[in-house]
C-alpha positions in Angstrom: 7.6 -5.5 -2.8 9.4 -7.8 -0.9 8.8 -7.5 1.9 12.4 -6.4 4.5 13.5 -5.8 7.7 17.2 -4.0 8.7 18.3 -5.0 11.5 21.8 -3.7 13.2 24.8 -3.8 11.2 26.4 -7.3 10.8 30.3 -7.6 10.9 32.1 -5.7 7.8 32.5 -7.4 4.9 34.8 -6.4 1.7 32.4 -7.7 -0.5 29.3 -6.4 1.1 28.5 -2.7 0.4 24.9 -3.5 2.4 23.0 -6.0 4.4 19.5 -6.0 4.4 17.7 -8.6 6.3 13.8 -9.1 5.1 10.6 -10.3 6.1 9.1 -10.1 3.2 7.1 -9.9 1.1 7.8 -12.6 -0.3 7.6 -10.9 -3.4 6.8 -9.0 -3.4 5.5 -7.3 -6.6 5.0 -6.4 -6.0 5.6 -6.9 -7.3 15.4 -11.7 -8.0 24.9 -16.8 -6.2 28.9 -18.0 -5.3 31.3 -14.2 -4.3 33.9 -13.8 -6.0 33.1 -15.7 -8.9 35.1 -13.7 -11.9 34.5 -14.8 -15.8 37.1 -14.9 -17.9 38.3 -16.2 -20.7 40.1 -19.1 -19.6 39.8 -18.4 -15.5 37.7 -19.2 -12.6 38.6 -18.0 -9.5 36.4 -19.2 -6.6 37.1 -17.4 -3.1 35.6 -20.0 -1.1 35.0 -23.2 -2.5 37.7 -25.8 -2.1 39.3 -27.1 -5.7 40.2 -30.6 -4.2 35.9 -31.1 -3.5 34.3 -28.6 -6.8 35.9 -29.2 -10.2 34.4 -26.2 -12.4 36.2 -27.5 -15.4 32.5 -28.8 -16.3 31.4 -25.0 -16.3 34.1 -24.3 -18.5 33.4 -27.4 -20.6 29.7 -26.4 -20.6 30.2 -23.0 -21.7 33.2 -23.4 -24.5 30.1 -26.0 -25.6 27.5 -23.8 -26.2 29.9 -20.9 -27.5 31.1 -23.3 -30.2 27.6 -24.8 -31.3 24.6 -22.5 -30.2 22.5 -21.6 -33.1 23.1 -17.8 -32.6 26.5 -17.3 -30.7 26.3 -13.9 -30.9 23.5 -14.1 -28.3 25.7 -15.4 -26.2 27.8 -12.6 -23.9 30.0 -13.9 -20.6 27.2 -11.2 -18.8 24.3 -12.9 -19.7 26.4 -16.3 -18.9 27.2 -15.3 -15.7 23.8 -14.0 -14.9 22.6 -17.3 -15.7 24.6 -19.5 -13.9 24.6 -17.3 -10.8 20.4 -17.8 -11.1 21.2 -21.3 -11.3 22.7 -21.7 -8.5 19.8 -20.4 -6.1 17.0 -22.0 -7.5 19.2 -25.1 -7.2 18.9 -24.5 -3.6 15.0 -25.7 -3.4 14.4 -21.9 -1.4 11.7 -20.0 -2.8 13.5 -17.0 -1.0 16.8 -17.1 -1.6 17.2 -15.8 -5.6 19.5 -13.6 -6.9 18.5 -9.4 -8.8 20.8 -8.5 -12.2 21.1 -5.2 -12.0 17.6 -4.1 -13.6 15.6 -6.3 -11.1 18.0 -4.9 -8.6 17.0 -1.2 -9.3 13.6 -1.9 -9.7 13.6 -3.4 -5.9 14.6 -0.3 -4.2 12.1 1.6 -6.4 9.6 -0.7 -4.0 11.4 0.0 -1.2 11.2 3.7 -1.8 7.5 3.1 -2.0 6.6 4.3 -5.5 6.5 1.9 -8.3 4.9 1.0 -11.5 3.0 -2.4 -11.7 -0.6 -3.5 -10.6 0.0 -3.2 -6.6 0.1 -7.3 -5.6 2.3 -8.8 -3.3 3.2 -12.4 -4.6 5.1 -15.4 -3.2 5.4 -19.2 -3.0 3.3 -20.9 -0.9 3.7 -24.8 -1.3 5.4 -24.4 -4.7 2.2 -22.0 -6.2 3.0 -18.4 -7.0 0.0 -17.0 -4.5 -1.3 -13.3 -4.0 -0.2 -12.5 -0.1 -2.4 -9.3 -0.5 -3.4 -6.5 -3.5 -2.6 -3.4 -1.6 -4.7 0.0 -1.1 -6.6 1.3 -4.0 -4.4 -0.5 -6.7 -5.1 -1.7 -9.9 -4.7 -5.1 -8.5 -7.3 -4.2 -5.8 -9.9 -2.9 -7.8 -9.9 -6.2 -10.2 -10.9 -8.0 -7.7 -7.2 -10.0 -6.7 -7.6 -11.5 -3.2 -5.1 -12.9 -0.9 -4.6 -16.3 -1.2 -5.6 -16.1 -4.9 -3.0 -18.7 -7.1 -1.5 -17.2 -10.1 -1.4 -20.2 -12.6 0.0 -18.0 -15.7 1.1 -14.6 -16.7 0.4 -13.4 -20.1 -0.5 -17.0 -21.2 2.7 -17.9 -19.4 2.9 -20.8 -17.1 4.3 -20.4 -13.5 5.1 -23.8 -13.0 9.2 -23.5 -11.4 9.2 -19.9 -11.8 11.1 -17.7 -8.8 8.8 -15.3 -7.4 11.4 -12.8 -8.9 10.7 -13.8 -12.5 7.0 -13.5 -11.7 7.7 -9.9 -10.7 9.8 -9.2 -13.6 6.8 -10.2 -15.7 3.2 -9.2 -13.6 5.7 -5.6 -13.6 5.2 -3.0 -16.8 5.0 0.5 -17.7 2.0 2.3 -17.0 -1.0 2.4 -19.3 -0.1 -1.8 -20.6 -1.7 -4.5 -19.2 -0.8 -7.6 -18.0 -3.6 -11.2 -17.7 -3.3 -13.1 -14.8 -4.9 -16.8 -14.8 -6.1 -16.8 -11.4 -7.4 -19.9 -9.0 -9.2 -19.5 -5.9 -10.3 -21.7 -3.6 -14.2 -22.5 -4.0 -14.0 -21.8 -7.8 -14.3 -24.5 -10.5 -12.3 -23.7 -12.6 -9.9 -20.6 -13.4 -10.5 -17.5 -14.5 -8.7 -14.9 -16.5 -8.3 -11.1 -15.2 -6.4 -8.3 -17.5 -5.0 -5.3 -15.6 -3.8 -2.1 -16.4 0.1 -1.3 -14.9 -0.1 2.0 -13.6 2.2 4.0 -11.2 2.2 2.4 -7.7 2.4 5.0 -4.4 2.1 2.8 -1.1 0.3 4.5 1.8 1.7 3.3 5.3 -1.1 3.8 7.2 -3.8 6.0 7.9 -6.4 6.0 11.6 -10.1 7.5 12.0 -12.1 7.6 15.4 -14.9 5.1 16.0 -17.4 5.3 18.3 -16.4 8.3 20.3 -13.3 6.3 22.3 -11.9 3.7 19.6 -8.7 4.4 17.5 -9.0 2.3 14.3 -5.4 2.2 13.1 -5.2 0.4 9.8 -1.0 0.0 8.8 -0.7 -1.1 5.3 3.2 -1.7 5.2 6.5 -1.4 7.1 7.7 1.0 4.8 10.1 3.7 5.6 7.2 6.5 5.5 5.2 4.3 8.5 7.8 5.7 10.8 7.0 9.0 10.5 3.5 8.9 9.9 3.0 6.7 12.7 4.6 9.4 15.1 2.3 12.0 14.4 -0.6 10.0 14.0 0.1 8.6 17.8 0.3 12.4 18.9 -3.2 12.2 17.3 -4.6 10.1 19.0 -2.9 10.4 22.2 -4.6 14.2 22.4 -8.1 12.7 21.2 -11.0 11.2 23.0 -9.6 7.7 22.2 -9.1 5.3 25.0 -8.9 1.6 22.9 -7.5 0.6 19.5 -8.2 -1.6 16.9 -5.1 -2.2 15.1 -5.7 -3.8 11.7 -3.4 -4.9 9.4 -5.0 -7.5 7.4 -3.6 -7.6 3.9 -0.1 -5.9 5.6 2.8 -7.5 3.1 5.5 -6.6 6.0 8.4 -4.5 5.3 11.3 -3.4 7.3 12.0 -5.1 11.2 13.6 -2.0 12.4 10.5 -0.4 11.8 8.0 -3.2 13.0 10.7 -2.8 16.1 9.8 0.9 16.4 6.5 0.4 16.4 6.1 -2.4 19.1 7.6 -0.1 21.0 4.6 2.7 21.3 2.2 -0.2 22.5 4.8 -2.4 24.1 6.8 -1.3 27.8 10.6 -0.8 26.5 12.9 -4.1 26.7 10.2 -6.9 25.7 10.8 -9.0 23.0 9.6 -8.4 19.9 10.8 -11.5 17.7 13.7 -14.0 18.1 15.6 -14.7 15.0 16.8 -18.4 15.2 19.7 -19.2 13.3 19.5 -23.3 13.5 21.6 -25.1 16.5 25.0 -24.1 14.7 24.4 -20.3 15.6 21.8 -19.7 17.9 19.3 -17.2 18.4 19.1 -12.9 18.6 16.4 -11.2 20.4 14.8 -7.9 19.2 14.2 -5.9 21.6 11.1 -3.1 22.2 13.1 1.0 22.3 10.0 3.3 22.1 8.3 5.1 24.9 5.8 2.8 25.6 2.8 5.6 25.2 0.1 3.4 24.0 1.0 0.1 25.8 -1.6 1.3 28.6 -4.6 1.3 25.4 -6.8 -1.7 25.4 -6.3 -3.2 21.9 -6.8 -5.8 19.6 -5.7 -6.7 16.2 -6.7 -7.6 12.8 -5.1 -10.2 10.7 -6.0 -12.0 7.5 -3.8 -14.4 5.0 -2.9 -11.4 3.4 -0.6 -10.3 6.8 2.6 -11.4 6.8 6.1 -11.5 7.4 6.6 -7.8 9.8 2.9 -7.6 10.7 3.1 -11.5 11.3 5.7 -10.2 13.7 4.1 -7.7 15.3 1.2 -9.8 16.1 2.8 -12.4 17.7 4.6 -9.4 19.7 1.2 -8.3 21.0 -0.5 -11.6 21.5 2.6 -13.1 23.0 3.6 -9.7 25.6 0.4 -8.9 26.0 -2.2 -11.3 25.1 -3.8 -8.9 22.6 -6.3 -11.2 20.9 -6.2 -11.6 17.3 -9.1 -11.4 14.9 -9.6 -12.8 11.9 -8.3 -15.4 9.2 -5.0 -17.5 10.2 -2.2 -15.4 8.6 0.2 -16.3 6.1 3.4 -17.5 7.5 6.2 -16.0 6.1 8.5 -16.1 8.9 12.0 -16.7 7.1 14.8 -13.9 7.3 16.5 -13.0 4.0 19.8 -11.1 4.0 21.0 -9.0 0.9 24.4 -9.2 -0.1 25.7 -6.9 -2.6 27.7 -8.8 -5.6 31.4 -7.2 -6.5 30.0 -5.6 -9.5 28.0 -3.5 -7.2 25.0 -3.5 -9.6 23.7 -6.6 -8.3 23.2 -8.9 -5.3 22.1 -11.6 -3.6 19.0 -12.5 -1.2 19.4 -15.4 0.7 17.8 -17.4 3.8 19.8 -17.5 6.7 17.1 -17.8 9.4 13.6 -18.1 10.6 11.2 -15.5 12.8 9.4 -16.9 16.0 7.3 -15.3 18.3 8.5 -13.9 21.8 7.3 -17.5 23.1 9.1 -19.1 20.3 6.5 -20.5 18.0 7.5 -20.2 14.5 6.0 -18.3 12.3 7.4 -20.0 8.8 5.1 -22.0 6.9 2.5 -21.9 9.4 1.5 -18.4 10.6 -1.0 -17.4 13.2 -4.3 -18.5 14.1 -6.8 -15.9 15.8 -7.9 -16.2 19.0 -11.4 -15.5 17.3 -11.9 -16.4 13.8 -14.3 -14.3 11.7 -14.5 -14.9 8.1 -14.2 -12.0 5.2 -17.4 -13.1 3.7 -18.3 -12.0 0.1 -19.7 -8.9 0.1 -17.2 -5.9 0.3 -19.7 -3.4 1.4 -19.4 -5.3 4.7 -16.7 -6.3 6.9 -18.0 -9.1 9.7 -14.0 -9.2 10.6 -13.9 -4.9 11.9 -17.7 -5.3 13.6 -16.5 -8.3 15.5 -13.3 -6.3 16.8 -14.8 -3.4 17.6 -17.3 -5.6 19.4 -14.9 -7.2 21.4 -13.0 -4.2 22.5 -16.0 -2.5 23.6 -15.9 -4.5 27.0 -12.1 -4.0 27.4 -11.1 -1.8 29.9 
């Protein structure tokens, strides 16, 4: 579920039908490489790599090679080839994020973004070369066996996932409804792993949902920056604007991220319009771009504080930092994730497919970078064991009981 931010149109390009910058969700499971690279029989045309530095006669070599003396040639189609090498290419690039969607992985990806899905409702990525669990979301099968943020996936289906992309993971941990898939889990604390079969079923994301606590507190609980949250979160704010609440406890602990211009929209009903919400740093070649707050501002005036666990990353990573940064909101909690780079998608000529790649990284208004290292709260509280509790909301609505 990959987490995914769109930000304003970049410059047009002929080979780029969209551009979609992400956050995310790193995987998001939810649940996967050169343009103008054209097979043919005998030709390679490369728009924009020099001849006189890359001499793909050895791709040629390589694949008139395995046409002529593979076991099974007829296994062998210039799709599949290209498919391959394309694949190749990325992971050669040592990037966890940057990875490349054939057309099936493609189509399944926008089935995420669209919010509806069919899987086990885990959001994975790489964290220090380990496919992890960044969070199970709401009332999944993934929830409900027990998968925790932070959890390491060791093997699918008996499978290891030693050098896998998180996109390969995704195509596996992913099934029709009704099968089942075994994860070999690790978590920290445990001896030794353990082995947890789930059922795929149909995946419907919620984006958020808010109850009154204590007579004055809005307890706002966002559980993705999908493209529902925006209207949802509008009439919920009318909500609560005409209600008897006068603070807010924002949580989004086990929030994958989702789309910046959405994160952006939201700031801006608890931020004053024209603060920053994240900088997007390029590397000293190309600078930096500031998001800006748009909204109207109508619940910057609520006291608030927020909710974060390892499970929050990427856009609710960025809205956090927002908050603490603009308005010193404390955070409450576990330290965050830290997926702070920016992936843009680039469709591929054939249209069917395209390419995600890293072209920056995510700080904070202040400019702390959120990559690799996330957040830490201002007051760490930790989950504890028992679900029928939750030490982490008591402490927050604790603390915003003597905000004024």
């Amino acid at each position: 579920m990959l987490n995914v931010d769109v930000p304003p149109p970049l410059a047009p390009n002929p080979n780029v039908k969209k551009v979609i910058k992400y956050i995310i969700l790193a995987a998001i499971v939810l649940a996967v490489f050169c343009g103008g690279f054209v097979v043919g029989k005998q030709t390679a045309v490369c728009n924009v790599c020099k001849p006189e530095t890359v001499d793909f006669s050895l791709f040629w070599d390589a694949y008139t090679k395995l046409k002529g003396h593979f076991i099974n040639p007829d296994d062998i189609t210039d799709q599949k080839i290209m498919y391959g090498a394309i694949e190749g290419m990325t992971k050669s690039l040592g990037d966890p994020y940057t990875s490349f969607f054939d057309p099936e992985q493609a189509k399944a990806f926008e089935q995420e973004l669209s919010g509806s899905f069919e899987g086990i409702g885990v959001e994975v990525a790489m964290k220090e070369g380990q496919l992890t669990v960044v969070s199970p979301l709401k009332n999944t099968p993934g929830e409900k066996a027990g998968l925790k943020a932070g959890d390491q996936i060791i093997r699918i289906n008996n499978e290891s996932t030693a050098d896998i992309t998180t996109e390969e993971a995704v195509n596996l941990i992913r099934g029709k409804g009704g099968t089942s898939v075994t994860l070999t889990i690790f978590r920290e604390g445990w001896d030794q792993t353990k082995d947890i079969s789930i059922i795929r079923a149909t995946i419907k994301i919620p984006s958020m949902e808010w109850e009154l606590k204590d007579g004055d507190v809005a307890y706002i609980r966002l559980y993705q920056f999908n493209q529902a949250l925006s209207g949802d979160f509008k009439k919920a704010a009318s909500e609560i604007l005409s209600s008897s609440a006068k603070k807010i406890v924002l949580d989004m602990r086990n929030n994958p991220g989702g789309y910046l211009e959405i994160c952006q929209e939201i700031a801006g009903w608890f931020m004053e319009r024209g603060q920053i919400v994240t900088i997007e740093d390029f590397g000293k070649a190309k600078g930096q771009e500031q998001y800006l707050t748009k909204g109207n501002a109508s619940l910057a005036e609520f006291p608030i504080v927020v909710l974060v666990n390892n499970g929050s990353a990427s856009a609710s990573e960025i809205l956090a930092g927002a908050l603490h940064d603009n308005r010193n909101v404390k955070l409450i909690g576990e330290k965050t994730f830290g997926k702070g780079s920016v992936q843009e998608v680039v469709d591929l000529q054939d249209g069917d497919s395209f390419l995600k790649i890293t072209i920056a990284k995510w700080l904070t208004p202040k400019g702390v970078s959120i990559s690799d290292v996330g957040l830490n709260p201002d007051i760490t509280v930790e989950a504890g064991e028992d679900t029928a509790q939750d030490p982490q909301l008591a402490k927050a609505l604790e603390i915003i009981k003597d905000l004024h």
